[in-house]
C-alpha positions as CSV (number, residue, x, y, z in Angstrom):
1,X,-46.7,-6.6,-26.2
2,X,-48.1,-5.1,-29.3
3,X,-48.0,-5.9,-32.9
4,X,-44.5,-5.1,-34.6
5,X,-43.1,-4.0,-31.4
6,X,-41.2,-7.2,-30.5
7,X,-39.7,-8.0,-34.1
8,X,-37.9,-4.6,-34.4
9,X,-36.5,-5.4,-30.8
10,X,-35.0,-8.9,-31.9
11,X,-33.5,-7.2,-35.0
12,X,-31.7,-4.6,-32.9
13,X,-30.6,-7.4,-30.0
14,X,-28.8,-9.2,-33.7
15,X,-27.3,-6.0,-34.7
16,X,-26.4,-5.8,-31.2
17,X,-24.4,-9.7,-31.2
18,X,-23.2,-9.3,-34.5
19,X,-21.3,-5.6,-34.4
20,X,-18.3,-7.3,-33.1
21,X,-17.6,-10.1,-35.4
22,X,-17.9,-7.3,-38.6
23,X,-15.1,-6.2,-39.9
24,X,-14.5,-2.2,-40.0
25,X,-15.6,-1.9,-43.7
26,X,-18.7,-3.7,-43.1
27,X,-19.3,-1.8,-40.0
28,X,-18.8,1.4,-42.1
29,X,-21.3,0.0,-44.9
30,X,-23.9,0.2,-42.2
31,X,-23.4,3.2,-40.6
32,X,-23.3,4.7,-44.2
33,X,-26.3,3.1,-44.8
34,X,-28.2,4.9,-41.7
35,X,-27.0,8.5,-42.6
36,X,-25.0,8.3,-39.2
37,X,-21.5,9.1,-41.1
38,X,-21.1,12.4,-43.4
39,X,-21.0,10.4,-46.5
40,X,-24.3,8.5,-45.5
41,X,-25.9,11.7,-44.6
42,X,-24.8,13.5,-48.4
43,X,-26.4,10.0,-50.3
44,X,-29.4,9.9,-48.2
45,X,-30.2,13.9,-48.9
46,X,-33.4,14.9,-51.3
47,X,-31.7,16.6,-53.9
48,X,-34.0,18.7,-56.7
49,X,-34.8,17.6,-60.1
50,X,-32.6,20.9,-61.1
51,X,-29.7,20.0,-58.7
52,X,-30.0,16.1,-60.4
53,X,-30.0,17.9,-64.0
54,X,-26.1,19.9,-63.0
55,X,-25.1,16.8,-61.1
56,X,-25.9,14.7,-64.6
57,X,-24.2,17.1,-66.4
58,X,-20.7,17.9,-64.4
59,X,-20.6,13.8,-64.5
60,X,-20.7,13.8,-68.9
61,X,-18.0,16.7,-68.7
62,X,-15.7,14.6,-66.8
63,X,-15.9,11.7,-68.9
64,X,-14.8,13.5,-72.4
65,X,-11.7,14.4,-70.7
66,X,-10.6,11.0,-69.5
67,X,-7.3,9.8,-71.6
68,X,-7.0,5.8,-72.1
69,X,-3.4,5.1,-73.0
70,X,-3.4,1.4,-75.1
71,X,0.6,-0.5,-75.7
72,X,1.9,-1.8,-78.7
73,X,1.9,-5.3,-79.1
């Protein structure tokens, strides 16, 4: 066997054992994780500075508008 071969092997025989004892969100955490889902594969994108700049921006509009209603004690 080579080098790092045998490691990456014992890692993927674990993943392997353990899939069935996770629960679904956990399961779901890890596929995210690997881009295998669509929501894994938008985080994982390369996105621009410019598109990081409007992204920024559309997030700081959405706060001002947020209403926070507070009782009477």
């Amino acid at each position: 066997m080579r080098g790092g071969v045998r490691p990456y092997c014992d890692v993927i025989e674990d993943l392997a054992r353990e899939w069935a004892e996770m629960t679904y969100a956990d399961r779901d955490r890890r596929l995210d994780k690997l881009g295998l889902t669509p929501k894994g594969k938008r985080d994982l994108r390369w996105r621009t500075p410019n598109e990081v700049k409007t992204i920024e921006k559309q997030a700081a509009k959405a706060n001002v508008a947020k209403l926070h209603a507070v009782g009477k004690k």
